[in-house]
PASEBA-1860 file (N, C-alpha, C; in nm, 3 decimals):
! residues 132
1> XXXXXXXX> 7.205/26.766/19.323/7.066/26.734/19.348/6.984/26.788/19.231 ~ 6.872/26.711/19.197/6.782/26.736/19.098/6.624/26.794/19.151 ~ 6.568/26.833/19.094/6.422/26.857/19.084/6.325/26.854/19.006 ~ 6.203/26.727/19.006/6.201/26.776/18.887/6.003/26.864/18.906 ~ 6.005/26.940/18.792/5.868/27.068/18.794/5.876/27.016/18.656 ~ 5.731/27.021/18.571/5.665/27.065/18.512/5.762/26.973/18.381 ~ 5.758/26.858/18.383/5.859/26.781/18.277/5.975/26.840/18.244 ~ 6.029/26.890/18.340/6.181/26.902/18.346/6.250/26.857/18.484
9> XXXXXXXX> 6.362/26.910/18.432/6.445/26.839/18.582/6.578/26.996/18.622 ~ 6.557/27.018/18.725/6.665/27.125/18.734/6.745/27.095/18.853 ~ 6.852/27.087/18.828/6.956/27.081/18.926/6.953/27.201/19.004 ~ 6.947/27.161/19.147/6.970/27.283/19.235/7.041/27.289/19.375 ~ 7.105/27.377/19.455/7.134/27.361/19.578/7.108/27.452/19.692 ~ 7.147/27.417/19.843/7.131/27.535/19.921/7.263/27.562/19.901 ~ 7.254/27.744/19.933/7.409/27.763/19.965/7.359/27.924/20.010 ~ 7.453/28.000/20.102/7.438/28.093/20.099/7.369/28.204/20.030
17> XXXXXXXX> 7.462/28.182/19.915/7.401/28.279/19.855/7.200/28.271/19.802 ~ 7.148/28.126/19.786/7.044/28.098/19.800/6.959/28.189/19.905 ~ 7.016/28.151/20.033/6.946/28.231/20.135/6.931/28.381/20.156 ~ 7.100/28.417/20.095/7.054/28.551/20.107/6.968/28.596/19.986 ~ 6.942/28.537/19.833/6.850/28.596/19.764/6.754/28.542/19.783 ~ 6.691/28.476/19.884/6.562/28.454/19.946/6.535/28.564/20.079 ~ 6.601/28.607/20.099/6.579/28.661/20.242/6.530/28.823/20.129 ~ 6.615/28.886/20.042/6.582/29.018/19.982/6.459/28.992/19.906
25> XXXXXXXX> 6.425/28.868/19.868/6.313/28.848/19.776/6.182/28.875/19.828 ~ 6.201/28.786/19.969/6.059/28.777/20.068/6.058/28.801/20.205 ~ 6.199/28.890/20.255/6.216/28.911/20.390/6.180/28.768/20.456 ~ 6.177/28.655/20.412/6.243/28.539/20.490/6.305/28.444/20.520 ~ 6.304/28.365/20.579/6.434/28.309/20.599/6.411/28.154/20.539 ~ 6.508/28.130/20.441/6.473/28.004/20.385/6.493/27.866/20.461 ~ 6.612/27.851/20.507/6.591/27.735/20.620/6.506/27.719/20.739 ~ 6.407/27.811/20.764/6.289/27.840/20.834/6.152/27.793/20.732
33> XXXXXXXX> 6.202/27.853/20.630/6.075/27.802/20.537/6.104/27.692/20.509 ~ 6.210/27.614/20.529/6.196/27.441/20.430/6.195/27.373/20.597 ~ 6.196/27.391/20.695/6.184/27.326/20.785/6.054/27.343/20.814 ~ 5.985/27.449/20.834/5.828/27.472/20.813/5.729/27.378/20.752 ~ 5.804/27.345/20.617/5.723/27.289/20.505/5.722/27.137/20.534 ~ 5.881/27.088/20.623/5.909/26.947/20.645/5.775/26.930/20.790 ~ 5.824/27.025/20.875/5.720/27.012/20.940/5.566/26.941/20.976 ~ 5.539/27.039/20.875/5.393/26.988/20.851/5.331/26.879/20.743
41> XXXXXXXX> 5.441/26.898/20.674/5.448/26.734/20.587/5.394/26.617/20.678 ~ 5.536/26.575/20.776/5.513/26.496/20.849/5.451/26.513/20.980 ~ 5.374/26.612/20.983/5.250/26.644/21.121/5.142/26.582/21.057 ~ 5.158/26.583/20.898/4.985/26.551/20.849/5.050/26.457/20.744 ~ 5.122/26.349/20.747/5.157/26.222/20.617/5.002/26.178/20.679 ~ 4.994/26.094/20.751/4.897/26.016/20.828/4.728/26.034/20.806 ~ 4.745/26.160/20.726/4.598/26.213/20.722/4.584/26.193/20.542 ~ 4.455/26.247/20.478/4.428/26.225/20.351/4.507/26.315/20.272
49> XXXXXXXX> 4.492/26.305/20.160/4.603/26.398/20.082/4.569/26.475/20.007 ~ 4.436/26.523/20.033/4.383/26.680/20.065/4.418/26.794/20.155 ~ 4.382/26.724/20.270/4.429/26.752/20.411/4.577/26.840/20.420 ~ 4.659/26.682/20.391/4.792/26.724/20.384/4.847/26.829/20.296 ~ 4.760/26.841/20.157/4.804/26.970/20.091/4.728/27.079/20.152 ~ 4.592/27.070/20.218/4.609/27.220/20.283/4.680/27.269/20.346 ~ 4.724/27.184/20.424/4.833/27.200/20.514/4.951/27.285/20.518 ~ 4.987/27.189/20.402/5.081/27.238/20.288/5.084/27.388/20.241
57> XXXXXXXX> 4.984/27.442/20.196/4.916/27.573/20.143/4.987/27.646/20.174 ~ 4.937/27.622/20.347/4.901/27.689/20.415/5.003/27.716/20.458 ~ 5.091/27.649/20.486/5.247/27.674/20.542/5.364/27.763/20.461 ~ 5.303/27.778/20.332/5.393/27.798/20.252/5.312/27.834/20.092 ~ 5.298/27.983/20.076/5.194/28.027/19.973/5.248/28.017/19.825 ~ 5.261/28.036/19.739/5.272/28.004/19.561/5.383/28.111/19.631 ~ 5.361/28.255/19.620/5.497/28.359/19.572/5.633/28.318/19.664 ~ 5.593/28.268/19.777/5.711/28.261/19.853/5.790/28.105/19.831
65> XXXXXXXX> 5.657/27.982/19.771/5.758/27.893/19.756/5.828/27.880/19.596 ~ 5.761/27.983/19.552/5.833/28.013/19.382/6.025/28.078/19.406 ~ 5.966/28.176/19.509/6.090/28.218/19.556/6.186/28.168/19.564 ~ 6.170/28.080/19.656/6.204/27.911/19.751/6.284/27.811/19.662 ~ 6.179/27.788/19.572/6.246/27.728/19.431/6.347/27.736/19.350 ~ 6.317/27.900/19.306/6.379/27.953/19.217/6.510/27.959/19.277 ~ 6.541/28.014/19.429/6.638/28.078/19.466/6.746/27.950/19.489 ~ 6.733/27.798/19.482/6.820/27.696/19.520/6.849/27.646/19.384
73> XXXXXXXX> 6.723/27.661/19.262/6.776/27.660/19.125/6.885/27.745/19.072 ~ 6.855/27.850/19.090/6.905/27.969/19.073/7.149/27.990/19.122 ~ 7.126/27.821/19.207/7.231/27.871/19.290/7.300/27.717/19.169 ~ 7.259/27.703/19.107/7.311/27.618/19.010/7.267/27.611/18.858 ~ 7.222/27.690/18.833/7.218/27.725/18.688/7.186/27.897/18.696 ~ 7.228/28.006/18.657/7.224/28.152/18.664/7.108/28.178/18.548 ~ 7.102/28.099/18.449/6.965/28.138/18.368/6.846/28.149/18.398 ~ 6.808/28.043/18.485/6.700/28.027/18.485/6.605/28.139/18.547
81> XXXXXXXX> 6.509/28.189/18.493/6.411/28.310/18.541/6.347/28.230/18.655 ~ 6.285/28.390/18.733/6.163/28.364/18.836/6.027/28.363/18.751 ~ 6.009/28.349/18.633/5.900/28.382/18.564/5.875/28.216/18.575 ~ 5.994/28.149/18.447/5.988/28.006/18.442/5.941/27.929/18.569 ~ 5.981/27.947/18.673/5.943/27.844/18.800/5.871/27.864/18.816 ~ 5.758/28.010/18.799/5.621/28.016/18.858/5.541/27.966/18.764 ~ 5.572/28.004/18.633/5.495/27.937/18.522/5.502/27.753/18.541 ~ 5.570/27.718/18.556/5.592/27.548/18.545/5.508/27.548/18.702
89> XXXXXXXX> 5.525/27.542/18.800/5.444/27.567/18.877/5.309/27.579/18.903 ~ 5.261/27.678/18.816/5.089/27.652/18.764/5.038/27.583/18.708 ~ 5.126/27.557/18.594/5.089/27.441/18.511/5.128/27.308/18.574 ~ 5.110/27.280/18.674/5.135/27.130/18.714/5.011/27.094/18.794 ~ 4.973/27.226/18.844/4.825/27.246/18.912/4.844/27.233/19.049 ~ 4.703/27.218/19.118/4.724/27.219/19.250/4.678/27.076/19.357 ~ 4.702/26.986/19.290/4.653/26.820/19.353/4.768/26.750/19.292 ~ 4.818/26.590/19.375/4.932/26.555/19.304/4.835/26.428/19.209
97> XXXXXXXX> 4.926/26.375/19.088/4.852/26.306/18.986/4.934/26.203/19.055 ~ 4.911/26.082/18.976/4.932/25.936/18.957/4.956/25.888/18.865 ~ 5.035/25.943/18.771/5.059/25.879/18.658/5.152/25.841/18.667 ~ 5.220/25.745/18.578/5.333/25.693/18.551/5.427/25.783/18.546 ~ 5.403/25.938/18.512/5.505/26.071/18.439/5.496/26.154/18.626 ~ 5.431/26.099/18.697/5.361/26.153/18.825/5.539/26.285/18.897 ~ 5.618/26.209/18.883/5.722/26.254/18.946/5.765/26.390/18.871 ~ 5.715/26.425/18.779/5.705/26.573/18.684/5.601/26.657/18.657
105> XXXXXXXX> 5.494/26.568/18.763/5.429/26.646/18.767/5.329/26.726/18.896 ~ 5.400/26.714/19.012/5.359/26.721/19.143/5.363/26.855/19.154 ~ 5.223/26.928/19.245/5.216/27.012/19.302/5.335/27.128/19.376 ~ 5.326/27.217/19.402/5.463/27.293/19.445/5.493/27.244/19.563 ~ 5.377/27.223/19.668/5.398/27.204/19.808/5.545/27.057/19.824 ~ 5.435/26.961/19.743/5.504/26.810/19.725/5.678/26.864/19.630 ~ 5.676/26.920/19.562/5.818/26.955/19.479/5.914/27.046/19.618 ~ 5.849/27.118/19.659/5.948/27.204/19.838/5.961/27.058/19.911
113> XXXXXXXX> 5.849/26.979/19.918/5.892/26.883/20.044/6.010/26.791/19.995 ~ 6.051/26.740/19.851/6.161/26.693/19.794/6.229/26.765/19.812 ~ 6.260/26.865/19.766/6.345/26.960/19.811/6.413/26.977/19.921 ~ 6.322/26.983/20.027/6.326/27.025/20.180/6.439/26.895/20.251 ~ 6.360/26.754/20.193/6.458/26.694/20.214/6.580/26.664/20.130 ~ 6.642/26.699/20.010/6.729/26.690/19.979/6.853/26.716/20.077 ~ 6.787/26.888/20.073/6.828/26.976/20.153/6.921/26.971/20.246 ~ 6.824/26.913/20.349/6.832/26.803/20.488/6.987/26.656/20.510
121> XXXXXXXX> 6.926/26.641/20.349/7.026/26.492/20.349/7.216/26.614/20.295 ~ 7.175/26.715/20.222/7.292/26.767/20.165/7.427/26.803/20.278 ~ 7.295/26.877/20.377/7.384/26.972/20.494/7.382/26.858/20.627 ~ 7.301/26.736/20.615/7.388/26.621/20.702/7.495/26.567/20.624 ~ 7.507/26.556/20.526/7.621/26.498/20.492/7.802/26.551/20.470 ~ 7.731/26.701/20.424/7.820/26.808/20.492/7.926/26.788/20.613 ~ 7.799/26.816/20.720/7.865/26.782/20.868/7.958/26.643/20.855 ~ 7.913/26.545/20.813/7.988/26.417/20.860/8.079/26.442/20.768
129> XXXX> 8.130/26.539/20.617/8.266/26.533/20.578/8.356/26.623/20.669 ~ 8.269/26.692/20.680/8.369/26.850/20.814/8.423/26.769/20.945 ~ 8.333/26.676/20.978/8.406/26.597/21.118/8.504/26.542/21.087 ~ 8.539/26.440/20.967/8.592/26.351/20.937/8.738/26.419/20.854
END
C-alpha cells in the first residue's frame, strides 16, 4: 500500500509492530484511532467539506495523527523520521485542494481516511487468505 503526503508517495502498512509503536508514542490505540477517523468520515461525507474536516480535527489532532502516519510508514521503510511526516503534513495545509496534483496534496485528516481504508481493505483480505 501507498500514501501519498506532500508530493511524495510512501509505502506503508499495519502490523503489530505499528501498533505497538503507536500505543508508546501516544498511549493509544491505533486501530481505535483509524476506526474513529473512518467513523466520522462517513457520519459527515453528506455534509460540506468544512464541516467534514472539523469533524475530522476533531477526531483526530496533528500530533497523534503524525504518530498514526509515521508509525504504518515507519513499518515499511525504517528511515523515515517523525520530523519528515509532520513537516510534509504542514506543508500541505489544512483544507483539501483541487488540483490536478490534488492527490499529493490533501490535508492529514483526508491522507488517515486513505489510509484508514487501506487498512480496512488489507486486514479483510487477510481474513479471506487465513480461511481459505
Amino acid at each position: 500500500m501507498n500514501v501519498n503526503l506532500c508530493y511524495k508517495s510512501y509505502p506503508f502498512k499495519m502490523s503489530l509492530q505499528a501498533m505497538r509503536d503507536f500505543k508508546r508514542a501516544t498511549n493509544k490505540d491505533l486501530w481505535y484511532t483509524l476506526v474513529s477517523v473512518l467513523e466520522v468520515y462517513f457520519d459527515n461525507l453528506d455534509k460540506p467539506v468544512l464541516t467534514l474536516l472539523k469533524a475530522l480535527y476533531e477526531a483526530v489532532d496533528f500530533e497523534t495523527a503524525s504518530h498514526a502516519i509515521h508509525c504504518m510508514i515507519k513499518a515499511e521503510d525504517k528511515s523515515i523520521e517523525l520530523e519528515q511526516i509532520q513537516d510534509a503534513m504542514f506543508r500541505v495545509g489544512w483544507r483539501p485542494v483541487e488540483h490536478d496534483d490534488s492527490e499529493f496534496r490533501q490535508p492529514y485528516p483526508i491522507v488517515l481516511v486513505q489510509m484508514s481504508k487501506a487498512v480496512d481493505e488489507q486486514l479483510s483480505d487477510e481474513v479471506k487468505v487465513k480461511k481459505n
